[in-house]
N, C-alpha and C positions, 0 to 999 in steps of 0.2 A: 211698804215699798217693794215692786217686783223688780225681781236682776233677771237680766238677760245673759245668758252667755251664746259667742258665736262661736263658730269655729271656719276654717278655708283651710280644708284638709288635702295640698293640690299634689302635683307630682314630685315638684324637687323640695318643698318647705309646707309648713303647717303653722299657722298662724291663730290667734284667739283675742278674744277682748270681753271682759266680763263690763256689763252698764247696766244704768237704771231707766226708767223712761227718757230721761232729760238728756242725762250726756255718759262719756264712756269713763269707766271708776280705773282701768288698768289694759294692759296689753303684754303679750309675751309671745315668742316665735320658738320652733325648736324643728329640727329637720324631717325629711320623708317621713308618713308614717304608713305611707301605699305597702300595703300586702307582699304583693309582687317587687318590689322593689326591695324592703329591709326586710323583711321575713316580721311574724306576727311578735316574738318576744321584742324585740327591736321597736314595733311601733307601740307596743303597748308602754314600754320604758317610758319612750319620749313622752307619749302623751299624757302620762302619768306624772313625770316631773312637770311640763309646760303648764299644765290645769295646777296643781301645787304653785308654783311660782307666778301665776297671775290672779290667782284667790287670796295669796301672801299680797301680793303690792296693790290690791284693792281692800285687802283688813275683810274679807268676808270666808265665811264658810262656803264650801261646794254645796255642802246640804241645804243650803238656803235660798241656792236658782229656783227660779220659777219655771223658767221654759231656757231649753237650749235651743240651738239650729246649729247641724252640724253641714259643711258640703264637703262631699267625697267623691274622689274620679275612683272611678270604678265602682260604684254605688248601684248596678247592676248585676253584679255577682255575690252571689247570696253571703259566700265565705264573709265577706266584707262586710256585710249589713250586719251580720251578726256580732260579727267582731265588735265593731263600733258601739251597737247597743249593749254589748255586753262590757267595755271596757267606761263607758259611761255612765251605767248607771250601779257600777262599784261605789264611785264615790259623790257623782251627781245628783243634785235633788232637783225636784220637779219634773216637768211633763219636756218630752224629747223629741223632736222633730228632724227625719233625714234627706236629706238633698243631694243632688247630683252638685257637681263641684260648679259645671256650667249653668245650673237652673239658680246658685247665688250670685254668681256673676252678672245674669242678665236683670234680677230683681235691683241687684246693686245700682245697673244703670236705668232701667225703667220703672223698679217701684208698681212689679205687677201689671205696668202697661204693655201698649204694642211697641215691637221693637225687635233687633235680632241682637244676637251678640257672637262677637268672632272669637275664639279662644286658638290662641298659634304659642304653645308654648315648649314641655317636654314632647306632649301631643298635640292634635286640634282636635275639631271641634264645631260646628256649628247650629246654632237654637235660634228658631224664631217664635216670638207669641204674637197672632194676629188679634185682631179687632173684638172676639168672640173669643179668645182666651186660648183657644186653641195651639195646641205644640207642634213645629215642625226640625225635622232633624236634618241633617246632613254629615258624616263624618261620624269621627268619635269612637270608632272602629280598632281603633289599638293601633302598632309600629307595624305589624304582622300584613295588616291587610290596610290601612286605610292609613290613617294621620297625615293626610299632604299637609305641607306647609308647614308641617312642626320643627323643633329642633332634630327630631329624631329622623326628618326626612330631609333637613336639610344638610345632617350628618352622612348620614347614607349617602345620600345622591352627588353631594362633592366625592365621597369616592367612588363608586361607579365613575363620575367622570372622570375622577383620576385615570381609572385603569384603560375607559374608553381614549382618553386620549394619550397615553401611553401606548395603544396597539395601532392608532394611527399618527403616530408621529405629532402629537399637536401640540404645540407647547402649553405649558401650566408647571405651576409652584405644590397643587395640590396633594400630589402623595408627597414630596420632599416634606412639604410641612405638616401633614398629617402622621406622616414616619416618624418627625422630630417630638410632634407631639406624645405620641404614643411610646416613646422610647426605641421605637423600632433600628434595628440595625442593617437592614433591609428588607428589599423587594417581596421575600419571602417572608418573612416574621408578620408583614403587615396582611400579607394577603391570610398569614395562621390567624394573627387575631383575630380581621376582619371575620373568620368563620369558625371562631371559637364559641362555643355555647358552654354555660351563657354567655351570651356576646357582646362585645366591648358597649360605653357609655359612648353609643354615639352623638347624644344631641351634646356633649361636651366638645364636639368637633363644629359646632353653629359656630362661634369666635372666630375659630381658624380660617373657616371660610368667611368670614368675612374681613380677617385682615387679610386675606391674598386676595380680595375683590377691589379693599382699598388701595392694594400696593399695586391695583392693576391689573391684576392677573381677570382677561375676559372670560374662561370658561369658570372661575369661580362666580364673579359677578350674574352669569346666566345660571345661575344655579340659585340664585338670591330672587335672583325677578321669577324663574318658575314657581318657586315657592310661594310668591304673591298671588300668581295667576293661579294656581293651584286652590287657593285660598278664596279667590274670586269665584270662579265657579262652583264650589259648595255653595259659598254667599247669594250668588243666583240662584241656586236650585231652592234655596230657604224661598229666597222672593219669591218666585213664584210659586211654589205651593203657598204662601201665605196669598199671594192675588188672587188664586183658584177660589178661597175663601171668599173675599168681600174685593172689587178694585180698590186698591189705594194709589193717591197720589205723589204719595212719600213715604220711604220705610227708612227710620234711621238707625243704623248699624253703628254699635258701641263694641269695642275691642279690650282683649285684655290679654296676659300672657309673656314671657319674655320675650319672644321672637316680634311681635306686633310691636310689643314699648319700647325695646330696645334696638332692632335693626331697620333700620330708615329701608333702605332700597325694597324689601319684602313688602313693609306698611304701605309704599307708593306705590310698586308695582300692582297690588292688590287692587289700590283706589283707581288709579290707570285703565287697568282692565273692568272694573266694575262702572266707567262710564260709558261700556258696550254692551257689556252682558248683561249690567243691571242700573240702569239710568235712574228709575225710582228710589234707589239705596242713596244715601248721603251716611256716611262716615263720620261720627263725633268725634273730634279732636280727643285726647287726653283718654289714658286707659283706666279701665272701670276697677273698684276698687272691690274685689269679690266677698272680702271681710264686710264693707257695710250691708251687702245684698245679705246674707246669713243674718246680721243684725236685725234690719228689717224685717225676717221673714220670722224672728224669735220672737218680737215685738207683736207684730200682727196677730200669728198665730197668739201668743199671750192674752189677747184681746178677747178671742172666741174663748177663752178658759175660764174667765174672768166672769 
């Protein structure tokens, strides 16, 4: 009998499931193990106990996988790739497979077919596979230079609008409750964090902004919907390079991500806007579940080894 193990190594949490061909033996979560984010002894810990603790509640040895599938954001910097294959095959047996954290997501929801998929979560992100297999990108670029639509930009950008509308007189809630959130004691304190390096957990500020959207507050709210639109136009720019390929008649975009499964106004605004820039795109209800995509892609590959 072959075991699979997968892994969805994403930005705020890290997840795994060890299975057989049929069905899944166990599951176990454990937090960040992004680089950049907890520094490498930190993620090696975690990943260390979480593999431990889902080989226990399945009754099997690590030495006994057949094929893993790992997906990792930031799985284009070398630091990373190494790390991973080296903190994997300490205790894991079998043959190893690495993925971008969006290349399991998108298998997740298409199974290797045509399709794009939207990732709006710590960061974004956008991937499309057309007709001929082909990869097109959009995004994916880090907090630094790119990620519209993510937590991190929807953190940002409510304060910018804070401050923007504080120098013009406009009413809003958002530095008041961005202060309170931060512990701030004022005007000043926020504006040190804001430019503290390293610099504050801004996608921990996505919530904020949207309970001052619920409570009302209009320039929070336009801060929700750019973030949609923001996310629509990457989505377009997928589209069409993938039309440039072969016409299609329909391209269906499957979503994953906090910001997309959890904040309604971004997920609509998105769709809203994507019945102008991209009328071909249809949006699959319900967010894609990144851990199966990694499963499948274990499984598969497992096939070719066999």
């Amino acid at each position: 009998m072959s075991l699979y193990l997968a892994i969805d190594a994403g930005g705020t949490r890290t997840r795994c499931l060890l299975a057989d061909e049929n069905q899944v033996l166990a599951q176990a979560t454990t937090g960040s193990v992004k680089l950049m984010r907890v520094g490498e002894p930190e993620a090696s810990s975690r990943l260390e106990a979480m593999l431990k603790e889902v080989a226990l509640a399945a009754n099997v040895a690590l030495s006994e996988i057949s094929q893993t599938c790992i997906g990792l954001a930031g799985l284009s910097i070398e630091a990373v790739r190494e790390w991973a294959e080296r903190e994997l095959r300490k205790s894991v047996g079998g043959n190893l497979l690495l993925a971008g954290d969006e290349e399991i997501a998108l298998d997740g929801a298409f199974h290797g077919g045509l399709g794009i998929l939207i990732i709006a979560g710590t960061g974004s992100n956008v991937l499309g596979r057309a007709a001929d297999g082909a990869m097109y990108h959009a995004g994916g670029w880090g907090p630094a230079i790119g990620d519209e639509g993510s937590g991190f930009w929807i953190g940002h950008e409510a304060l910018r609008a804070g401050f923007w509308a504080k120098d013009r007189g406009v009413s809003t809630d958002l530095l008041a409750e961005i202060g309170e959130f931060w512990g701030a004691k004022s005007l000043g304190e926020i504006v040190e964090m804001a430019n503290a390096r390293p610099g504050p957990d801004f996608p921990a500020l996505a919530p904020v902004v949207v309970r001052c959207a619920e409570a009302g507050d209009e320039l929070a709210a336009a801060v929700l919907e750019r973030a949609g639109v923001e996310l629509a136009e990457q989505v377009a720019l997928v589209a069409l390079k993938m039309q440039e390929s072969g016409p299609l008649r329909e391209i269906e975009a499957a979503y994953t991500g906090s910001v997309l499964e959890h904040i309604t106004p971004v997920r609509s605004a998105m769709i809203e806007a994507l019945k102008t820039s991209a009328p071909t795109v249809k949006v699959v209800e319900g967010a894609v579940d990144s851990l199966e995509g990694a499963l499948w892609r274990a499984r598969e590959a497992g096939k070719s080894t066999v």
